[in-house]
N, C-alpha and C positions, 0 to 999 in steps of 0.2 A: 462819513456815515453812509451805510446801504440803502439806498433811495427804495428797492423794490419788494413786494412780498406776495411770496408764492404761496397757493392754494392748488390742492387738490381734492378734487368735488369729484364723489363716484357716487352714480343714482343713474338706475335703467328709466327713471322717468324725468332726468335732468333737462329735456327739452323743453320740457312744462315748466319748469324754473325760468328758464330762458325765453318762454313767450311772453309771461307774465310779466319779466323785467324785473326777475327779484335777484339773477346772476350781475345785471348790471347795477342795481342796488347796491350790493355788496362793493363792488368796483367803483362803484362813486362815493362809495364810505371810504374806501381809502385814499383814496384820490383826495379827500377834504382833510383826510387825515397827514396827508403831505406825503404818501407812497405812492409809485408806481404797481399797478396791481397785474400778476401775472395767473387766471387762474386757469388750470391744462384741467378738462372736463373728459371723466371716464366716464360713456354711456354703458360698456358691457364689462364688467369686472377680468372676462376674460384676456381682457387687453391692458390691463393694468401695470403690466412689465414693459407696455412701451412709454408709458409716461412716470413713473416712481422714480428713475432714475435722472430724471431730466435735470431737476432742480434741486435746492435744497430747500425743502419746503417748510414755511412756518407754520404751516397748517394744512391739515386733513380732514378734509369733511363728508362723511360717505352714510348712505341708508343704509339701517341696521339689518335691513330684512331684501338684501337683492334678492335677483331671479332664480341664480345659480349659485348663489351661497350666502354666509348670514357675516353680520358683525365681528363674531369668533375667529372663523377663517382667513378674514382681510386683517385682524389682528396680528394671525401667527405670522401672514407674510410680511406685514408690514416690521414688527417687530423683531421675530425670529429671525426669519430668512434672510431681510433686506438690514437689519439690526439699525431701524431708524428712531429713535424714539421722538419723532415730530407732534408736538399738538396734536389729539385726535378728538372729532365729534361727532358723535354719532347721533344719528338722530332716527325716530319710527314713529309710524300714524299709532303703533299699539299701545295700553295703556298698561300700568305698573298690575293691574289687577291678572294680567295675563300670564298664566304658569308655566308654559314655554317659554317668554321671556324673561320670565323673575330666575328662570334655572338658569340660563346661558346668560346674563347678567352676571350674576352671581359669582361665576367662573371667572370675571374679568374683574370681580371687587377691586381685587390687588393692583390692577395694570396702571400704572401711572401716566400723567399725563392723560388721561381721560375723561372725558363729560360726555354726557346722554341730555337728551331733552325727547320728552316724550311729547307725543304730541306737534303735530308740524303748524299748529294757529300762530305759533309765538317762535316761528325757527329763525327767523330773519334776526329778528333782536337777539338770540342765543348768540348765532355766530358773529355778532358784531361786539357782544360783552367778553365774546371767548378771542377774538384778534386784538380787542383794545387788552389784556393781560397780555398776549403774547407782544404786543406792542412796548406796554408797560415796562418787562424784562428787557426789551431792544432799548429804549430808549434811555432806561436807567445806565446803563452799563457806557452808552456813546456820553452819557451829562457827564460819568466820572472822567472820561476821555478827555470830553471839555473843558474841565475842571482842573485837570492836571496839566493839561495842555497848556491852560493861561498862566497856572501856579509855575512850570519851566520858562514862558516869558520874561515873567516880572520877575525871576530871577536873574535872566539875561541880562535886561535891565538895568540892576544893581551892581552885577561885572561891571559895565559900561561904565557907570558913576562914579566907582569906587577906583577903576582905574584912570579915569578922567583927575580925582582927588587927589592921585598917586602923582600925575603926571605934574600937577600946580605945584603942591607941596616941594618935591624935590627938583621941581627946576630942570627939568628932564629937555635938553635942549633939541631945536629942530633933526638936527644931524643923530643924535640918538636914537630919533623916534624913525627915522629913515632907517637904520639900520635895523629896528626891531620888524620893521615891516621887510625889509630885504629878506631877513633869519624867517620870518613867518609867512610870507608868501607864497605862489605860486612858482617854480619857473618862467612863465611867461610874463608876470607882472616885475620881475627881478629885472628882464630885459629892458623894459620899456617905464621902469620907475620914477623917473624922471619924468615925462609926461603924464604919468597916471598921479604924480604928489602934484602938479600944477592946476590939472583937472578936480583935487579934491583939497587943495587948497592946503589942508593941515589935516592932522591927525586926526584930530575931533570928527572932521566931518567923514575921515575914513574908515575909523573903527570899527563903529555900529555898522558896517557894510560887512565887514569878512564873517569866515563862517565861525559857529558857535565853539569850537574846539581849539579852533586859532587862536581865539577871542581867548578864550578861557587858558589857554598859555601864554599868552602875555600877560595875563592878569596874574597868573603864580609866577611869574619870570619877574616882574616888580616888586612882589612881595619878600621874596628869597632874599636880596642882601639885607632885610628886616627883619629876620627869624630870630635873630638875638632880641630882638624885644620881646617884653613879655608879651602872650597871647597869638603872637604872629607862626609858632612854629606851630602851636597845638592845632590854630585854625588849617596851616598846609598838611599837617599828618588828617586832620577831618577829611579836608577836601580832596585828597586825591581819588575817590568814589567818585565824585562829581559826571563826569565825563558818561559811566555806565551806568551811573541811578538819574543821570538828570540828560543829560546832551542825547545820547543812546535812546531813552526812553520816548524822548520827543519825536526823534526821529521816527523808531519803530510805530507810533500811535499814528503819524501820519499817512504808514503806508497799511496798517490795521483796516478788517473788516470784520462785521459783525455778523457771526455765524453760529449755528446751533449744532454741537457735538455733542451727541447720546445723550441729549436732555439739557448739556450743559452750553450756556450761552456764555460767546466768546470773544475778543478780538484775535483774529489771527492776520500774520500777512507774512512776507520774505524781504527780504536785502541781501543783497548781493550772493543770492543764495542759500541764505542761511533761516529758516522757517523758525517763526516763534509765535508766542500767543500768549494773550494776557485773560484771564477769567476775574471775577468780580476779588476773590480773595487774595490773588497777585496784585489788585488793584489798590487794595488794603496797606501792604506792603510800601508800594510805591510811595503811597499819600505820605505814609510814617517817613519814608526818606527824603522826602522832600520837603516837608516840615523839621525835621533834621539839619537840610542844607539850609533853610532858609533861616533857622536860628543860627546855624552857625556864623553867616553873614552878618547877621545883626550883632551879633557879637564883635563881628570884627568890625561894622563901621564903629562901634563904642570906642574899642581900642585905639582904631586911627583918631578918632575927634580927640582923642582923650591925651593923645602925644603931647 
């Protein structure tokens, strides 16, 4: 999960924030909130190109009325030019009764991702209701991460038992299970198998050690001379997804981060080069295949007990 979160605060009188101790306010709001807080402070808008690209930032927070230009203009750049669509909030001492501001308001009705607060008495609380939502989006999206993360566990799990079950049942003799480890090894463990089966004693306690993919072809390498039973072929034509909806998935989540693309909040990461990303509605997907695999297990311990 991304521990940190970026703010960008633009106000020609942001020093005055910072005497008063309301920039560090903000920063020890997140700090309890279990973030690292990074916030890069524009005094003069004109220099706004050296900090916009620094970060990816969850929030922007800028006075509506600078020196050298208004809310509108810090829009087009941010918006237009920079094509960010990060959190924005603006804030002004001026009040809704004001007709220069009700017209350039006005203008930005449409702009999403936008809040104002008028009036700077009550700004401090604004921008901590407006990070705890963009919070809210972060943290939603890493729970289903977690979520699915433990639901690929405790299917692991159930590989482990069910080939455990495999192994009683038919009687599967030491010299067997030597050879299934030879066939599923590494090279370097092939070398030296002999000392690594004394060191882990028997199978059992080697299994749950190899990696998830290994694991899970031994476990269809036991079921295969059993596909003439009923139930046993249907469940290997199910599982052969297994590997890219469940092993793959787990994998990718753990090297996932959460990051915000054109509004849209994401997990993205790489492996071995290869870039992917999960959003809230890919996550969807996910959950449905995984509830999938995990009936289809349950099905088949039925079947085994049922021998």
């Amino acid at each position: 999960m991304r521990l940190d979160y970026n703010i960008l605060w633009i106000d020609n009188d942001l020093p005055g924030y910072i005497e008063r101790g309301e920039v560090a306010d903000i920063e020890a709001f997140l700090v309890e909130s279990g973030f690292e807080p990074h916030i890069e402070k524009v005094f003069d808008e004109a220099d706004l190109d050296l900090f916009i690209d620094k970060y990816e930032y969850d929030l922007i927070i800028s006075d509506f009325n600078l020196e050298n230009t208004t809310g509108g203009r810090v829009i087009e750049r941010i918006r237009n030019e920079k094509q960010l669509d990060t959190e924005i909030l603006f804030y002004t001492a001026q009040t809704e009764n004001s007709t220069e501001f009700n017209e350039e308001v006005k203008n930005l009705a449409f702009v999403e991702r936008l809040t104002f607060q008028l009036g700077r008495d009550r700004l401090m609380d604004k921008i901590e209701r407006v990070i705890n939502l963009t919070l809210k989006k972060l943290l939603e999206l890493n729970a289903t991460r977690g979520l699915i993360t433990a639901a690929t566990s405790e299917l692991d799990v159930e590989i482990e038992e069910i080939v455990m079950q495999l192994i009683l049942q038919h009687k599967i003799t030491e010299d067997d299970l030597k050879k299934i480890v030879t066939h599923k090894a590494h090279i370097p463990l092939q070398k030296r198998l002999e000392s690594f089966w004394d060191k882990y004693i028997d199978f059992q306690s080697y299994f749950p050690k190899i990696d998830a993919v290994k694991k899970w072809e031994i476990f269809r390498d036991l079921l295969k001379p059993l596909k003439a039973q009923q139930g046993i072929k249907s469940f290997l034509d199910s599982n052969k997804t297994y590997q890219s909806q469940v092993i793959d998935i787990r994998n990718k989540f753990a090297h996932a981060k959460a990051i915000e693309d054109k509004g849209v909040l994401k997990l993205k990461g790489q492996i071995e080069g290869q870039d992917f990303e999960f959003t809230e509605e890919s996550c969807v997907e996910i959950r449905r295949n995984l509830i999938n695999h995990k009936r289809n297990i349950e099905t088949l311990k039925n079947v085994l007990n049922n021998r």
